[in-house]
Kinemage of the C-alpha trace (Angstrom):
@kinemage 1
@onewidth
@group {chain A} dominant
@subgroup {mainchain}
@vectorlist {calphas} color= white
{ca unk a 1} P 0.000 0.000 0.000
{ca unk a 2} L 1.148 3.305 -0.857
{ca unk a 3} L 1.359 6.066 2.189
{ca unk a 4} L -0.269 8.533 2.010
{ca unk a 5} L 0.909 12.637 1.767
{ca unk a 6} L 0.487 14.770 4.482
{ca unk a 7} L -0.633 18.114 3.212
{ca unk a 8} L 0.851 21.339 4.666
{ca unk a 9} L -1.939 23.218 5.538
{ca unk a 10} L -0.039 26.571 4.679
{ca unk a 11} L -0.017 25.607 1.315
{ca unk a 12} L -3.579 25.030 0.923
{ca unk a 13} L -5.901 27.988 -1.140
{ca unk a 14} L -8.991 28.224 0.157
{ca unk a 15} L -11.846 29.114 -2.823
{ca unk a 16} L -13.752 31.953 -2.810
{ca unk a 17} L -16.652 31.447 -5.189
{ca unk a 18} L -19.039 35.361 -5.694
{ca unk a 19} L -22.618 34.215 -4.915
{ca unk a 20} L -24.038 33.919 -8.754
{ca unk a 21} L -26.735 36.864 -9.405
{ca unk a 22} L -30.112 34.752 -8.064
{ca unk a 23} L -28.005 34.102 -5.150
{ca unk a 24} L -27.633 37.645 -4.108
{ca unk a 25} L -31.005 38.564 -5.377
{ca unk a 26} L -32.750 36.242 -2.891
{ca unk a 27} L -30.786 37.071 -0.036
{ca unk a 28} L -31.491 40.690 -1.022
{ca unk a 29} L -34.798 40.208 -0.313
{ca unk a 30} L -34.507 38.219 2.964
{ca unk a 31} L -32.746 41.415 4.445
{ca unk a 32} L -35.345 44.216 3.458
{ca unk a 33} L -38.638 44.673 1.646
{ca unk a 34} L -37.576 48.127 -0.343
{ca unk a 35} L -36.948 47.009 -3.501
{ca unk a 36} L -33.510 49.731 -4.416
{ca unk a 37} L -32.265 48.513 -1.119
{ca unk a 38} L -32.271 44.910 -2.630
{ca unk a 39} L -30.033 46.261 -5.765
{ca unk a 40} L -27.999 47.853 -3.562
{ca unk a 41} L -27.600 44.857 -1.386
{ca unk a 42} L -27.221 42.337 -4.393
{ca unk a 43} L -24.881 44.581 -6.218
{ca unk a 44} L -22.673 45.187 -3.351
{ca unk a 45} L -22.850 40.872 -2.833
{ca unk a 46} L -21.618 39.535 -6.525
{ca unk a 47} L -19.545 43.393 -6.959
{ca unk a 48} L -21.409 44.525 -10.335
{ca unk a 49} L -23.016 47.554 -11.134
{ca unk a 50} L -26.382 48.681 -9.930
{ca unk a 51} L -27.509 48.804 -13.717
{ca unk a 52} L -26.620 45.307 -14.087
{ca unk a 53} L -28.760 44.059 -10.845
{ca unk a 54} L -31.852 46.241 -11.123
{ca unk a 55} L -33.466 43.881 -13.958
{ca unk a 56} L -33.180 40.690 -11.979
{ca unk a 57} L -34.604 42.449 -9.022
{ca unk a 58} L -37.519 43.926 -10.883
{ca unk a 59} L -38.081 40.805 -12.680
{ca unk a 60} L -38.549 38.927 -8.772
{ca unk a 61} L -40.254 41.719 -8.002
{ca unk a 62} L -43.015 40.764 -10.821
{ca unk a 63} L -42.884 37.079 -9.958
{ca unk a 64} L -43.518 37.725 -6.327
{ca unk a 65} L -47.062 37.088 -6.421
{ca unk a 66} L -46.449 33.102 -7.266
{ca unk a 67} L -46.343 31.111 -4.868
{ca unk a 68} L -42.762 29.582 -5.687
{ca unk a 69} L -40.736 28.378 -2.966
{ca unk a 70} L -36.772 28.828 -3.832
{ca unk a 71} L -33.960 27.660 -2.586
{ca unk a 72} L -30.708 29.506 -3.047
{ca unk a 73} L -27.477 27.410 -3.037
{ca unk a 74} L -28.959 24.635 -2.367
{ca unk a 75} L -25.729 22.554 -4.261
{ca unk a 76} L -23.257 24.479 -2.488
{ca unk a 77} L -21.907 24.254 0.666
{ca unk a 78} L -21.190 27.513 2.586
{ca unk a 79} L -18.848 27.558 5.707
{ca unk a 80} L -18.449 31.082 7.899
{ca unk a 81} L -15.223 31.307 9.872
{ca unk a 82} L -14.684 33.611 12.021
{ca unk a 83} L -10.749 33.947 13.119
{ca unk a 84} L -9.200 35.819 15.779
{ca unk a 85} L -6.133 37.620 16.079
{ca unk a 86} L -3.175 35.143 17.642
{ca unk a 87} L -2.347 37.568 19.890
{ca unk a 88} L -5.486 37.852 21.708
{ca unk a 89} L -6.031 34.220 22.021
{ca unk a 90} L -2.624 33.784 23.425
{ca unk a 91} L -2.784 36.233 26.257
{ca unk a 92} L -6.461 34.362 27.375
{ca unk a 93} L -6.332 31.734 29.864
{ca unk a 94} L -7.694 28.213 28.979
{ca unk a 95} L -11.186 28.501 29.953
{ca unk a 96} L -12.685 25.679 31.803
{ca unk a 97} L -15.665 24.076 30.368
């Protein structure tokens, strides 16, 4: 059997992948009802002009009467770290749990 590599974890990339347009669209519209606050929002998301966003928003905005249920990255998988600074960790004493 061959052994196997370990990997150096400091030469690992992590991938960033933009949300895709729907993406930022529907979580646009989780965050607020007004509809130019939801280009703003999506725009500022995927990092395209507000031109570019307005039609998708205003085309949801038409289809909002259906009775659709979405799902948005549903065939991704999304994981939020949040790191702190080494320097504050090691000053902290080991809390006891």
């Amino acid at each position: 059997m061959k052994t196997r590599k370990k990997l150096d974890p400091t030469k690992l990339r992590r991938r960033r992948d933009p949300p895709t347009l729907e993406e930022a669209v529907f979580a646009a519209q989780g965050l607020t009802a007004d509809w130019d606050q939801q280009v703003v929002i999506a725009a500022c998301l995927i990092g395209v002009p507000e031109e570019e966003v307005r039609a998708t928003v205003l085309q949801t905005r038409a289809g909002a009467r259906s009775t659709t249920l979405r799902s948005a990255g549903s065939r991704r998988t999304v994981v939020v770290e949040q790191r702190g600074s080494r320097a504050a960790l090691q000053g902290r004493p080991p809390t006891e749990r």
